[in-house]
C-alpha positions in Angstrom: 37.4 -158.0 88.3 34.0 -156.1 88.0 33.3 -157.1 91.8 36.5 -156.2 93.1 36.4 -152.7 90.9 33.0 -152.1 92.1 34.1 -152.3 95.7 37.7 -150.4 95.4 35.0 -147.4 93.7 32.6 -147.7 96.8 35.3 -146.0 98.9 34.7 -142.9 97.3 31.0 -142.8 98.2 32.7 -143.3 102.0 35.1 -140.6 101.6 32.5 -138.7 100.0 30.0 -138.5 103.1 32.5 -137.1 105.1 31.7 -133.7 103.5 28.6 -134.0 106.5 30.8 -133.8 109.3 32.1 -131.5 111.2 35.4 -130.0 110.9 36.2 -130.5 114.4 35.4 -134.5 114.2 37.5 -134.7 110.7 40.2 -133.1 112.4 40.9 -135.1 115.7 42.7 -138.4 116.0 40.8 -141.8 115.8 42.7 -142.7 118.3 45.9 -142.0 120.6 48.5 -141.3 118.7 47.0 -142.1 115.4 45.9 -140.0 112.4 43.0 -137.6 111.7 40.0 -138.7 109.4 41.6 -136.0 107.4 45.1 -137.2 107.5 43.6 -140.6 106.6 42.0 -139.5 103.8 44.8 -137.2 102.4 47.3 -141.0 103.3 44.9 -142.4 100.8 44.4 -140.1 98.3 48.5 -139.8 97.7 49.0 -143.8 97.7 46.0 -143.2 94.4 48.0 -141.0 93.5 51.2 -142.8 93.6 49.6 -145.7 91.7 47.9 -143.8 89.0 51.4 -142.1 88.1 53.7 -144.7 89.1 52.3 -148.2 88.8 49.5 -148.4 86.5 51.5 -147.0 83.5 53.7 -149.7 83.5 51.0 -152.6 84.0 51.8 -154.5 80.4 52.6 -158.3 80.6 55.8 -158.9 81.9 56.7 -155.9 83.1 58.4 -155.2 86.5 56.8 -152.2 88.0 58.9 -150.3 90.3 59.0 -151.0 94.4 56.3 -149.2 96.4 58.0 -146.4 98.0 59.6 -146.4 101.6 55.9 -146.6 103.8 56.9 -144.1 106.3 58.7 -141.5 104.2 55.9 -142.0 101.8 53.0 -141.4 104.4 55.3 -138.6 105.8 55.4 -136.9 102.3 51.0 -137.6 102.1 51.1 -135.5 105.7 53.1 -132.5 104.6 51.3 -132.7 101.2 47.9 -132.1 102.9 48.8 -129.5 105.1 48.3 -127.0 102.2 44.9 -128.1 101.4 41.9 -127.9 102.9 39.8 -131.2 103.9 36.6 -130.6 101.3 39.7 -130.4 98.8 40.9 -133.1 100.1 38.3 -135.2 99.6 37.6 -134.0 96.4 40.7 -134.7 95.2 40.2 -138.4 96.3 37.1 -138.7 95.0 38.4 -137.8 91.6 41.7 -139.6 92.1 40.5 -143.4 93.2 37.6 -142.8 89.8 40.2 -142.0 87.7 42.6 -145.1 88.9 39.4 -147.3 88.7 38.7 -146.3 84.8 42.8 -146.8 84.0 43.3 -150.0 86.0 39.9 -151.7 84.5 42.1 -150.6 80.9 44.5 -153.3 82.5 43.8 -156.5 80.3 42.9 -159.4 82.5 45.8 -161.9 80.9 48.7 -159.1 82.2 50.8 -160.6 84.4 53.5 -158.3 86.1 56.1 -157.8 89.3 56.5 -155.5 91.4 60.3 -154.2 92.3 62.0 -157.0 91.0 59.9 -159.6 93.1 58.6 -163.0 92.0 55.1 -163.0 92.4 53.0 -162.2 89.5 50.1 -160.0 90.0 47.3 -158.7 87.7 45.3 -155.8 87.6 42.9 -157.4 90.0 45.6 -159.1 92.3 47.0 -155.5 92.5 43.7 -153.7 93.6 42.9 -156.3 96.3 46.3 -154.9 98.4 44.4 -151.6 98.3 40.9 -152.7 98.9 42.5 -154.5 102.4 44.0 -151.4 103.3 40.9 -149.0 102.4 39.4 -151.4 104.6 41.4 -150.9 107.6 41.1 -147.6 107.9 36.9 -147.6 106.9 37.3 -149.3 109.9 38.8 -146.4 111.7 37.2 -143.8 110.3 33.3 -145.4 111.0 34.8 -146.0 115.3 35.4 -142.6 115.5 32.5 -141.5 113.7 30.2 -143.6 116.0 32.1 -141.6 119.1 
């Protein structure tokens, strides 16, 4: 799990160069009719977020952790959430978030087995942060296009 830890924690040094751009590049789309680096960053802070509250709590063997949130409601919650805060806040506030998640979830002992809303599949800790580390790496993805624009 140290491996997969290590690399869910490397986001943050990511997120955390962003502080050298410019406003004006943080702020546009990435693409036609998608998000901002900044709404991208705020989406990913409030799914941390979710999952520190919401999901890691719970992670004891043979628990069934609640079902992720509606997506779309969610990520519309994450954009009017961030229009209150600034983008270095922003990224602070993921920077301190996805640490914070790291140090709980590696708390997680490595023989917990658990579901998620009532589903059959057993995760662990690990299992768990891999969903994440898939989707940080989409939108790394995005985020390094546009910044090579």
């Amino acid at each position: 799990m140290n491996k997969t830890l290590n690399q869910f924690e490397k986001m943050s040094d990511s997120i955390l160069e962003l502080k050298e751009t410019d406003e004006t590049k943080l702020s546009e789309p990435v693409k036609e009719g998608k998000w901002s680096i900044r709404q991208i960053v705020g989406h990913l802070y409030y799914w941390d977020n979710f999952n520190l509250e919401k999901m890691v709590p719970y992670m004891i063997d043979g628990a069934d952790l609640p079902a992720f949130p509606d997506h779309d409601q969610h990520n519309e919650e994450a954009m009017s959430f961030i229009t209150d805060h600034s983008t270095e806040d922003l990224i602070d506030s993921f920077v301190t978030t996805r640490k914070e998640l790291a140090e709980r979830i590696s708390g997680v002992g490595k023989d917990v087995r658990f579901t998620i809303g009532g589903g059959k599949r057993k995760l662990s800790a690990e299992s768990f942060i891999k969903i994440f580390l898939k989707h940080d790496e989409h939108h790394l993805r995005q985020i390094n296009q546009k910044l090579q624009k």
